[in-house]
C-alpha positions in Angstrom: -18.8 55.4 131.5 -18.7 51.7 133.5 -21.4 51.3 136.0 -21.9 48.3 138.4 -25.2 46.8 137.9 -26.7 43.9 140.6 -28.7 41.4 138.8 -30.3 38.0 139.4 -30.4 34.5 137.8 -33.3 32.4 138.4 -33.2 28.6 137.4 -36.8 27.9 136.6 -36.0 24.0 136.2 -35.0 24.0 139.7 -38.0 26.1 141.2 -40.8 23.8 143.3 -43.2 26.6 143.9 -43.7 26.3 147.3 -43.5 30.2 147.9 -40.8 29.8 150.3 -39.3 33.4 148.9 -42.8 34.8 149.3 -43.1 34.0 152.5 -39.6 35.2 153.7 -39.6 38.6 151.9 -43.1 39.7 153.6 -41.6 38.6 157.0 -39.1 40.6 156.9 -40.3 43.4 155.0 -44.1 43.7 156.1 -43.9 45.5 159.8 -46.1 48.4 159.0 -49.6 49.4 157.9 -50.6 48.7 154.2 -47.9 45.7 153.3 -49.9 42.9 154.0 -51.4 43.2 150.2 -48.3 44.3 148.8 -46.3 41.3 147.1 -42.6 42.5 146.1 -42.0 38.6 145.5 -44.6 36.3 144.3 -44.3 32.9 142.3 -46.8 32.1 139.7 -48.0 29.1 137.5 -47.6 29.1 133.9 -49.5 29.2 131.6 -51.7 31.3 133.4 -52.6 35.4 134.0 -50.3 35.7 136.9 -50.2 38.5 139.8 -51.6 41.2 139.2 -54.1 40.1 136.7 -52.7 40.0 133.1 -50.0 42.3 134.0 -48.1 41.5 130.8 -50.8 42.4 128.5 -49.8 46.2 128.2 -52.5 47.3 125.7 -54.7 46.9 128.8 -52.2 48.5 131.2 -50.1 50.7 129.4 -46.7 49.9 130.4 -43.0 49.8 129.2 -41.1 51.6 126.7 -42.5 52.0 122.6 -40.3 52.8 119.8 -41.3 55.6 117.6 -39.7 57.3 114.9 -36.2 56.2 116.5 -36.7 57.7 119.8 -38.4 55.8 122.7 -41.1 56.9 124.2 -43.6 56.0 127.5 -46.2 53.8 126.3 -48.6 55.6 128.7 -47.0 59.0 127.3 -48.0 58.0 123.9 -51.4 56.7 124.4 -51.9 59.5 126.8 -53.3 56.9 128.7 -52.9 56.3 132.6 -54.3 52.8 133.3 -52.5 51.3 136.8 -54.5 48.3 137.9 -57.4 48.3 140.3 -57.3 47.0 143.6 -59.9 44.3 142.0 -56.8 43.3 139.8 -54.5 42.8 142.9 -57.3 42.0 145.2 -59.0 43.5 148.4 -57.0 42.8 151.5 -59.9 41.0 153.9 -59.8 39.5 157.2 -63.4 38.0 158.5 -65.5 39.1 160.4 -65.5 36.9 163.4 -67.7 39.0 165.9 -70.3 37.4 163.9 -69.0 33.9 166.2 -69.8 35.6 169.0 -73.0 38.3 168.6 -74.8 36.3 166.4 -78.5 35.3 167.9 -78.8 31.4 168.2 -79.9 29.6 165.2 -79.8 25.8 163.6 -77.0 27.3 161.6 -73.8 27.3 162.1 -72.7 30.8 162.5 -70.2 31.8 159.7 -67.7 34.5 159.7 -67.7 36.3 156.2 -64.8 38.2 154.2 -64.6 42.3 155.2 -62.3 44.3 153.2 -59.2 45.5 155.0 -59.9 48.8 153.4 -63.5 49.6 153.6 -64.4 47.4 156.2 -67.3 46.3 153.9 -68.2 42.6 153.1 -67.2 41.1 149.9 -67.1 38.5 147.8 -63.2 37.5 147.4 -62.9 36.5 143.6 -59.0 36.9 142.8 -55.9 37.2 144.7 -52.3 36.3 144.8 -51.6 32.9 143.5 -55.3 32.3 143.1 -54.9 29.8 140.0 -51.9 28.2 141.6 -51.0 24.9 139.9 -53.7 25.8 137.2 -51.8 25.3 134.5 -54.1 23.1 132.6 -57.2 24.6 134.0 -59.7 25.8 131.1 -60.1 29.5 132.2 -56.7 31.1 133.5 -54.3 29.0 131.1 -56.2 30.1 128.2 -56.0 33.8 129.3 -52.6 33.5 129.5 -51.0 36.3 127.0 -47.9 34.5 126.0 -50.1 32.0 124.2 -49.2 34.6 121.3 -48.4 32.1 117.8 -49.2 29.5 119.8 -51.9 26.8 119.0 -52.9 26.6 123.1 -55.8 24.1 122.5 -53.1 21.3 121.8 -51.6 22.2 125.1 -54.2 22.6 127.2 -55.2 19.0 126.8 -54.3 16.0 129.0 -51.2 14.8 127.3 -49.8 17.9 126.3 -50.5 20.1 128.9 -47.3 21.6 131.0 -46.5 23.5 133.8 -43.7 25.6 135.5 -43.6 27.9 137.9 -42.3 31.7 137.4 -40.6 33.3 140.4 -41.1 37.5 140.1 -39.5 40.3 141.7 -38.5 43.5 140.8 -36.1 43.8 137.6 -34.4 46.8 138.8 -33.8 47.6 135.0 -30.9 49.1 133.7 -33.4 51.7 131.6 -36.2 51.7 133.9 -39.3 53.5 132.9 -41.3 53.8 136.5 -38.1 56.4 137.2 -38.8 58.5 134.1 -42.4 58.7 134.8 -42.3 60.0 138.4 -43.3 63.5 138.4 -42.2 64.0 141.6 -38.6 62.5 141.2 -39.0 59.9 144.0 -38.0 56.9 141.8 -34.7 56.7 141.9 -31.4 54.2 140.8 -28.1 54.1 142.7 -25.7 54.8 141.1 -23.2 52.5 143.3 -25.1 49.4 142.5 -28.4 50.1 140.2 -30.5 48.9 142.8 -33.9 50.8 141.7 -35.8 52.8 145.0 -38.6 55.0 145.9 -38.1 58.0 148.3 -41.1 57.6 150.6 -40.2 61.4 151.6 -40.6 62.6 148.3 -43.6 60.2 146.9 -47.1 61.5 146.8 -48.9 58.6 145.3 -49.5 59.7 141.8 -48.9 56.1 140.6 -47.3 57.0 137.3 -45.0 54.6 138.1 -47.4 51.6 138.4 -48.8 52.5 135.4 -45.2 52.8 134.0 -43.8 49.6 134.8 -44.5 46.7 132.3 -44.1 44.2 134.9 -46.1 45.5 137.7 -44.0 44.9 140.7 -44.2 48.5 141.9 -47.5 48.8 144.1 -49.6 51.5 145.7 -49.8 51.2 149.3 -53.3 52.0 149.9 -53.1 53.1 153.9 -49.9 55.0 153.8 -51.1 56.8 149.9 -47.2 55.7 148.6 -45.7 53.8 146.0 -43.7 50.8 147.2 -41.3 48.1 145.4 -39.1 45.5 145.9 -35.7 47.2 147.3 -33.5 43.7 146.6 -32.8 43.3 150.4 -30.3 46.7 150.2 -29.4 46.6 154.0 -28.2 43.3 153.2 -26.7 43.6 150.2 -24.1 46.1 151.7 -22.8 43.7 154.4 -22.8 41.4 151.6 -25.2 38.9 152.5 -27.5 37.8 149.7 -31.1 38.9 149.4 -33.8 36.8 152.1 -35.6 35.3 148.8 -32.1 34.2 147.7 -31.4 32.9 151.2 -34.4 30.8 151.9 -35.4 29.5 148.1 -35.7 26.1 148.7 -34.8 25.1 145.4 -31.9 27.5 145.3 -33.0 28.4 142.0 -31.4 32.0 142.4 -28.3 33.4 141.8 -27.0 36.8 142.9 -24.1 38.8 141.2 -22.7 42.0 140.0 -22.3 42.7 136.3 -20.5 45.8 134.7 -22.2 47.5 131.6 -21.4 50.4 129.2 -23.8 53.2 130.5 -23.2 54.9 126.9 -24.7 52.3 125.0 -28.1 51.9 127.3 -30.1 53.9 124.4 -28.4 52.0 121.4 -29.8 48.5 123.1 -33.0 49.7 124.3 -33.7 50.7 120.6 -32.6 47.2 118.9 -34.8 45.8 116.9 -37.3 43.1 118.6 -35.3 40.1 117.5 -32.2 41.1 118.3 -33.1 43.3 122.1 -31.8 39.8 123.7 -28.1 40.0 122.0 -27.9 44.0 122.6 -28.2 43.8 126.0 -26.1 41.0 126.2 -23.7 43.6 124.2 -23.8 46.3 126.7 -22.4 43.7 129.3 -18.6 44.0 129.7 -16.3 41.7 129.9 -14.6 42.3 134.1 -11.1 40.2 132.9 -10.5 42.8 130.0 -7.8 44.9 131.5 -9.2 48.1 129.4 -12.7 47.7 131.1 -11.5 47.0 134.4 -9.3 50.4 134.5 -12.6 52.1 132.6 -14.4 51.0 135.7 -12.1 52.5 138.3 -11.8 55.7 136.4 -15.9 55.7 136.5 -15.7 55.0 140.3 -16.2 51.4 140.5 -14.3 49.5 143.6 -11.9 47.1 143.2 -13.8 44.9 145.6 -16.7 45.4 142.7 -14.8 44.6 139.3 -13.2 41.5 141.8 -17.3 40.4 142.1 -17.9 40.7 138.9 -15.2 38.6 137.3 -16.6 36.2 139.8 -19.9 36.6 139.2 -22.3 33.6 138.1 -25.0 36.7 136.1 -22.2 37.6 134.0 -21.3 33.6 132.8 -24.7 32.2 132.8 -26.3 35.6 130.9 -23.5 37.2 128.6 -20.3 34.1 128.7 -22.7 30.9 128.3 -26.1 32.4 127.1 -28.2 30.6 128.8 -30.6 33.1 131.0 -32.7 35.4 128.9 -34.4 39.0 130.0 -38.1 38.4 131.1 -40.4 40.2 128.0 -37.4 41.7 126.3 -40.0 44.1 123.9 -40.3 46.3 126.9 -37.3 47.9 126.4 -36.1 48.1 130.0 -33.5 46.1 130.0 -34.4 44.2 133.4 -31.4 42.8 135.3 -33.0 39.8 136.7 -32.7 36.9 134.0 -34.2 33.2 133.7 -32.5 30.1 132.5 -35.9 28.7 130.8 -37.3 25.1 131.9 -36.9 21.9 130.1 -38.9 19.3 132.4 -40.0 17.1 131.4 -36.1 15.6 129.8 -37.4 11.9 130.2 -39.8 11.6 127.6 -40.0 8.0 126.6 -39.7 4.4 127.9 -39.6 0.9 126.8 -42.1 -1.8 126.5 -40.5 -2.6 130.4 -41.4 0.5 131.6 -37.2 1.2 131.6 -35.4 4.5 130.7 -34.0 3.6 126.5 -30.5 2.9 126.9 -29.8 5.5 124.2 -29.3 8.9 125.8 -30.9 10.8 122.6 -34.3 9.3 123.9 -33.9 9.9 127.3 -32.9 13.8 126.5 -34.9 14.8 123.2 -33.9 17.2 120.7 -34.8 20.5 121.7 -38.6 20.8 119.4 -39.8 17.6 121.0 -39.8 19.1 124.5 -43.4 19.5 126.0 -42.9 23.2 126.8 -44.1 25.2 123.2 -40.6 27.3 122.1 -42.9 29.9 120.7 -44.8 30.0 124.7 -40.7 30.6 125.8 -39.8 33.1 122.9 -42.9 35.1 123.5 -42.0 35.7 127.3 -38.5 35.7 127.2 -36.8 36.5 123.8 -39.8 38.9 122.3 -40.6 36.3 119.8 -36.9 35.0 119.0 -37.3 31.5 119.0 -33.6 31.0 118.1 -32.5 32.4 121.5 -34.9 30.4 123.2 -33.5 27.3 121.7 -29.5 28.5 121.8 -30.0 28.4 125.4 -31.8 25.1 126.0 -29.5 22.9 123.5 -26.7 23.9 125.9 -28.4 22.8 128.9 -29.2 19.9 127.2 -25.1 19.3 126.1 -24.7 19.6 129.9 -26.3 16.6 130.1 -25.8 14.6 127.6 -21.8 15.5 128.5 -22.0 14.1 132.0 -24.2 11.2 131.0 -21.6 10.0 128.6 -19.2 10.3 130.9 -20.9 9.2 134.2 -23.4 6.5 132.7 -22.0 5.5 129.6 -18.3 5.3 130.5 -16.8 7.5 127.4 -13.7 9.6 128.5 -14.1 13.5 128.7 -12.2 14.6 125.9 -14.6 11.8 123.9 -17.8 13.5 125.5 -16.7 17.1 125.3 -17.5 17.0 121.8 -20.8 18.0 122.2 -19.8 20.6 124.4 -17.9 21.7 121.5 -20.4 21.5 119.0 -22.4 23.9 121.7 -19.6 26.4 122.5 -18.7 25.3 125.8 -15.7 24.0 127.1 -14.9 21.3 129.8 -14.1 23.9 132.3 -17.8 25.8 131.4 -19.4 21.9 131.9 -18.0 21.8 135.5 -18.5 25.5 136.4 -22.0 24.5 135.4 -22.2 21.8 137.2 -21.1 23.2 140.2 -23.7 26.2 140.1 -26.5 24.4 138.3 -27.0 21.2 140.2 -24.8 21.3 143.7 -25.6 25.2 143.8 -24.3 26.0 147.6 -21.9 29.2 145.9 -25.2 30.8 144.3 -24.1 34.5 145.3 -20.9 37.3 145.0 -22.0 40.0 146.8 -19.3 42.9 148.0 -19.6 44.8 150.7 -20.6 48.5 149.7 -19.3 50.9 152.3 -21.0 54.2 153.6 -18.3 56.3 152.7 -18.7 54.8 149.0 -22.3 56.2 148.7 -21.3 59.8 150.4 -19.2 60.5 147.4 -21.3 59.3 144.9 -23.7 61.3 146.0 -21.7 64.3 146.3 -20.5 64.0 142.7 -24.0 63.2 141.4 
């Protein structure tokens, strides 16, 4: 069986983190009681614990998908354990108390108005929140607690001249074996089967919050004044008329990139048990290739559109994950095989000048091999590749080629067929180098989105 599957890309080279997604997502999204506190999109600094606090570290939350004895199991089944995070670990929603401006009796003070919780209308003492150790990245207390710091000798880092920074955009993966779904008691979790889009019937929800609990990457929240679950619902009402997600839309950086990938719903099981090194290249397996004439009519017999299959042989998810290899799943070893994917930073290229302060004219100084990059391989292989440094670094010599390949041929004068031999030596041909180009730096086509009509969804429905 062929199913569609939405995804993302994000470019973390080319995010700023200036939270322009962030912003855009709650003003659309946030007209109702309870959804000022709840963050479907949030952008955090790295190293550091993120949003909610330490939500990868799943021995403290209980999250994700555990092999055992060949079959996979709920970590939270297995422990027995049901550990979604506290409000502390998101944070109170607060407003201040400005009567205080107003009643207070006249002092030599300056009357001040203090932090009340949103939810029990009680003063407190704000100590975390969203984005709270923003640009931290060297700081001495959230870097260190950082949990992909795994392997890694962090106090080398975490000094002046080594330390480094990126920012990591976050929404929800909508995960092609997503475990908040299996969790549900209630059956409210759901995945449509038209796109994969992951969703939450708010009819059928009753707060249990096995689902926080169940998802690794904590981007399903509990609405504390409506007593539901919510998520991220990757702008569906958009998506149908085919116009990209807001966060897509307004990213200032245009770091994402939104298309529809085809996969083999038969071998979801196979890849989600692979062993940790290689859950990168199985899910890249389960990807099918839209131009090969067997999968496309596979697709159409499975109930795939045309208008579909035509997005997905168009799609920049299906070159820049399974054709180029250069995005990589977000914490792999979770075994959900999340469909939104990150190309993984380089900055800083330019590592070195001369005694005049002038770029070297050799190129191999200006982009440095791949081990001499500030960013640790092991920090990337621990969040992205569940350890696999190789993938890490498979992905970031290409990006590198890409560069080297236009510098030779921009800056140095060298012909392409001279330059396109380290395209070659990467797997890439000329024609990858400017499709790259195109996406990667100008980046105005950074979405394929078809139209999904209502009739569509009727009949899947029916035949579910």
């Amino acid at each position: 069986m062929v199913r569609a599957q939405v995804s993302m890309v994000m470019v973390l080279d080319k995010c700023i983190g200036c939270h322009t997604c962030s912003i855009t997502c709650k003003h659309v999204w946030t007209n109702r009681e309870g959804m000022e506190y709840a963050w479907w999109n949030n952008v955090e600094t790295r190293p550091g614990v993120g949003y909610p606090f330490k939500w990868e570290d799943q021995e403290r939350y209980g999250g994700g998908w555990v092999l055992e004895n060949g079959k996979l199991r709920l970590k939270l089944e297995k422990e027995n354990h049901y550990k979604p995070p506290s409000i502390e670990e998101y944070y109170h929603p607060f407003t201040y108390d400005y009567e205080t401006l107003f009643t207070e009796e006249l002092k030599d003070e300056q009357p001040t108005a203090n932090p009340v919780s949103l939810l029990t209308r009680e003063r407190i003492d704000v100590k975390w929140g969203p984005n709270w150790d923003d640009d931290l990245a060297g700081g001495d207390v959230y870097a260190k607690m950082d949990p992909n710091w795994r392997s890694v000798e962090k106090e080398i880092y975490l000094n002046y001249k080594g330390v480094f920074m990126f920012w990591l955009p976050r929404i929800c993966n909508h995960c092609i074996n997503p475990p908040c779904l299996v969790s549900c008691p209630r059956k409210a979790v759901y995945k449509r089967e038209e796109d994969g889009i992951v969703l939450i019937d708010q009819v059928r929800c009753r707060g249990y919050r096995f689902c926080v609990t169940a998802c690794p990457y904590k981007k399903v929240y509990y609405n504390w004044k409506t007593g539901k679950s919510e998520k991220c619902i990757f702008c569906y009402p958009r998506f149908e008329t085919g116009q990209a997600p807001v966060c897509t839309e307004s990213c200032v950086g245009r770091i994402r990139y939104v298309g529809v990938v085809l996969y083999d719903e038969e071998r979801v099981e196979e890849a989600a048990k692979a062993p940790l090194e290689k859950l990168v290249q199985a899910q890249r397996d389960i990807i099918l290739d839209p131009w090969d004439p067997g999968v496309a009519r596979k697709a159409r017999e499975s109930g795939v559109p045309e208008n579909f299959i035509k997005a997905a042989r168009e799609s920049p998810v299906y070159y820049m994950f399974k054709k180029w290899e250069i995005a990589l799943p977000i914490h792999p070893e979770f075994r959900t095989l999340p469909m939104v994917v990150y190309v993984p930073p380089l900055n800083p290229v330019v590592t070195t000048l001369d005694r005049r302060g002038l770029y070297s004219a050799d190129y191999r100084d200006v982009l440095p091999i791949i081990d001499e990059l500030r960013i640790p391989i092991r920090y990337l292989a621990n969040m992205f590749a569940a350890g696999n440094e190789e993938e890490v670094r498979k992905a970031l010599k290409k990006l590198i080629a890409i560069r080297e390949y236009f510098r030779m041929v921009n800056v140095e004068g060298k012909s392409k067929l001279e330059a396109s031999r380290i395209l070659e030596e990467n797997g890439l041909s000329r024609e990858d180098a400017d499709l790259m180009y195109k996406w990667l730096a100008i980046g105005k086509e950074r979405w394929i989105i078809p139209t999904s009509k209502k009739e569509l969804r009727i009949s899947i429905a029916r035949r579910g």
